[in-house]
C-alpha positions, -999 to +999 in steps of 0.1 A: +102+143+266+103+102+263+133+093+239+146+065+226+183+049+233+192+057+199+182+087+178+167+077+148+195+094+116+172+091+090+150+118+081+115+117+080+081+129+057+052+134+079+021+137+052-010+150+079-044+160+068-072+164+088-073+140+114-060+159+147-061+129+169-042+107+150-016+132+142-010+134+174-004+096+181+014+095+155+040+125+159+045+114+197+061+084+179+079+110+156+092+130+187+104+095+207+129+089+178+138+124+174+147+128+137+175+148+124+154+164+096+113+166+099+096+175+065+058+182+074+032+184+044-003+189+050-029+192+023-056+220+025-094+217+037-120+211+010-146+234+001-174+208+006-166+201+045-173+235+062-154+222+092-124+205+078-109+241+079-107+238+116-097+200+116-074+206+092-062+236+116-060+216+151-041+184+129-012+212+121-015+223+157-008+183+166+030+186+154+041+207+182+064+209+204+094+201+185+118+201+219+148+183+203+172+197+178+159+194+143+157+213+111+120+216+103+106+221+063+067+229+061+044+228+030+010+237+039-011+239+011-040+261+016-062+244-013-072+207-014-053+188-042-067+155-032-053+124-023-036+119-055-017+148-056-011+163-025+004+129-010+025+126-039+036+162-049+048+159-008+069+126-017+084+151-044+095+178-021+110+156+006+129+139-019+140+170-038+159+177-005+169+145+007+186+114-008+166+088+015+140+092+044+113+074+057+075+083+052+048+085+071+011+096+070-014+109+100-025+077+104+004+050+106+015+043+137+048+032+141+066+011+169+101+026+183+118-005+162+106+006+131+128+037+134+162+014+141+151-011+118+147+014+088+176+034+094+199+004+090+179-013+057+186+024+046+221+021+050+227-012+037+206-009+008+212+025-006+236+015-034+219-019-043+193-011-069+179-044-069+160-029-035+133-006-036+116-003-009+115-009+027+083-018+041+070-017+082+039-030+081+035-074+082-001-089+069+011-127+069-009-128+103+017-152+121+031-175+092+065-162+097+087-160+058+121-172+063+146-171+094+155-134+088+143-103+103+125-094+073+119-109+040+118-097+002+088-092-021+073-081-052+046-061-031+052-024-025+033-019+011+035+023+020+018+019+057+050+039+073+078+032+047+113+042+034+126+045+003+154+064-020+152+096-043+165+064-069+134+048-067+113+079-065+129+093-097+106+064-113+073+074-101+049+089-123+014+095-111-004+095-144+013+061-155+024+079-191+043+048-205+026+022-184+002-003-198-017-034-189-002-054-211+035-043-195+021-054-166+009-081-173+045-096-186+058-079-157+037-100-134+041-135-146+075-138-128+057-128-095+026-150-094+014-181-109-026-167-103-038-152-137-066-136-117-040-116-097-025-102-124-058-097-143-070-076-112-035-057-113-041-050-150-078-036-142-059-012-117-034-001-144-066+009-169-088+024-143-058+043-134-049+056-165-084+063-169-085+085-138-111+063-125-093+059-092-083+092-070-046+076-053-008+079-051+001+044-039-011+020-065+013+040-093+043+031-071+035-009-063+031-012-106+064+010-116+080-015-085+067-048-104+083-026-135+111-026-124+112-063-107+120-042-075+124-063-040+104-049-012+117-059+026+088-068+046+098-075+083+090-102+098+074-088+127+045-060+124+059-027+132+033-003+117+000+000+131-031+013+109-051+038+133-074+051+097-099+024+091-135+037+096-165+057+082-140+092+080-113+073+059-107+080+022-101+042+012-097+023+046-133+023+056-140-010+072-130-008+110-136-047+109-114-055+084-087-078+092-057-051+089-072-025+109-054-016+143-031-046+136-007-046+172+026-037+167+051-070+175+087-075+183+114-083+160+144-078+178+181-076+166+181-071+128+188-101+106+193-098+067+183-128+040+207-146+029+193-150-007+176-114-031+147-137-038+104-127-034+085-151-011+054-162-033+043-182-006+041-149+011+030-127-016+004-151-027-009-147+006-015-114+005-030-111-027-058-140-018-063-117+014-070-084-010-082-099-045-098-131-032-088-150-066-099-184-053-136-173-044-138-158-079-122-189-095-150-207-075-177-188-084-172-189-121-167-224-116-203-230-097-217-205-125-204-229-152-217-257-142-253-244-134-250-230-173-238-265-185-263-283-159-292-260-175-278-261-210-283-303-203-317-300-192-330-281-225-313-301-249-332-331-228-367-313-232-359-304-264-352-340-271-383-350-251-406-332-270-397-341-304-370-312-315-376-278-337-387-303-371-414-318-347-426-280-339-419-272-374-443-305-387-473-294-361-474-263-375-477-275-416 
């Protein structure tokens, strides 16, 4: 077995599906830092894929050998709850057991620093409720945030993540006492874009409205709820291996995120300052919500409405008006 220097102490959620490959990638990773405590939840095949049974088999299959010493949890369901609530009834479990841990899901590669990097955010955090969540995966695509090893932000990214039962003792899937217009106020301390926070307030309805089939969404809003800080290294640490025709939501293999390469980030060092980077956070949003091609487009659309609206008050004018029409027909 490959190891790492260092022994990762933090425990770990492995949420696995259906994707035996990936699984595997993915739990080598898993094996290297040899966790303390493995927690492995698989959701159940669904009827309406006659061979997601065996998939489903060969990705629990994937999670062996476990050749270090480790106490091992399972929870195999044998029926599909869907993305929604299998992924999140997991979170539940591993958290009913464990005070803090790190997450990760068949398909999020991690890089041995992630490990090292979480354990020690883990540590220093756990008491400071003004941090939520730590994140491993970087979308600022070089622009590097700060002089840190990581930097804070309003965005909750759950690509191979850690977190606190604190935190989680928030979440609510069905968004009960969560409303656009909460978000909305929550949101104006984060971004200066009302498009961004009109999109997040979409997501809250369609949501709420069951419109939308996912876990992840429920925790970025109850984080903007809470004005929680996210730490967002400064280095990409978690690589995407999902994106493509098979995925649930991560479809487009040529999207910009997929199969991002893991990077360096060396010895660990914190912020000095518990502020959000909006440079940062702005960045991402343009990336998802594109707010200033829908700003432009409105913008083109209103002037080719005032441009035509011009034009037939000119013919209209041309031609004599509605009493000219109105005389020609006496």
């Amino acid at each position: 077995m490959i190891t790492n220097s260092k022994p990762t102490s933090s425990a770990i959620l492995f949420i696995i599906f259906n994707r035996p490959d990936t699984t595997a990638q993915v739990f080598n990773k898993i094996r290297e830092a040899r966790p303390p405590r493995l927690y492995i939840a698989a959701d159940g095949p669904r009827d309406s894929r006659p061979n997601e049974e065996e998939t489903c088999h060969l990705a629990r299959e994937a999670v062996n050998p476990i050749d270090w010493p480790c106490k091992v949890e399972t929870l195999y369901r044998t029926q599909n709850l869907g993305c929604k609530e299998a992924v999140s009834s997991a979170i539940d479990w591993f958290f009913q057991h464990e005070e803090e841990g790190i997450i990760l899901e068949d398909d999020c590669l991690p890089s041995s620093e992630f490990f090292t990097y979480c354990d020690e955010l883990l540590e220093r955090y756990r008491h400071d409720t003004r941090v939520r969540h730590i994140a491993g995966s970087n979308f600022q695509f070089g622009n590097r945030r700060g002089d840190a090893s990581y930097y804070f932000s309003c965005l909750t990214h759950i690509w191979g993540w850690a977190s606190w039962r604190r935190v989680w003792n928030d979440y609510d899937k069905n968004l009960t006492t969560c409303t656009p217009e909460a978000v909305g106020k929550a949101l104006v301390n984060c971004f200066d874009e009302p498009l961004i926070i009109e999109r997040w307030q979409q997501i809250t309805a369609e949501l709420k409205q069951n419109k939308i089939d996912t876990w992840d969404y429920q925790l970025v809003l109850t984080n903007f709820l809470k004005n929680g800080l996210c730490a967002i290294p400064n280095a990409n640490l978690v690589t995407n291996l999902g994106f493509g025709p098979d995925a649930t939501h991560t479809i487009d293999s040529n999207e910009r995120r997929a199969n991002l390469e893991h990077e360096r980030l060396g010895p660990i060092v914190h912020p000095k300052h518990f502020v959000t980077d909006k440079a940062a956070d702005n960045f991402t949003m343009e990336a998802d919500f594109r707010p200033s091609e829908i700003r432009e487009a409105k913008e083109r659309q209103a002037r080719k409405y005032k441009r035509l609206k011009y034009r037939i008050k000119r013919w209209i004018a041309r031609h004599g008006g509605p009493q000219r029409w109105l005389n020609a027909g006496s």
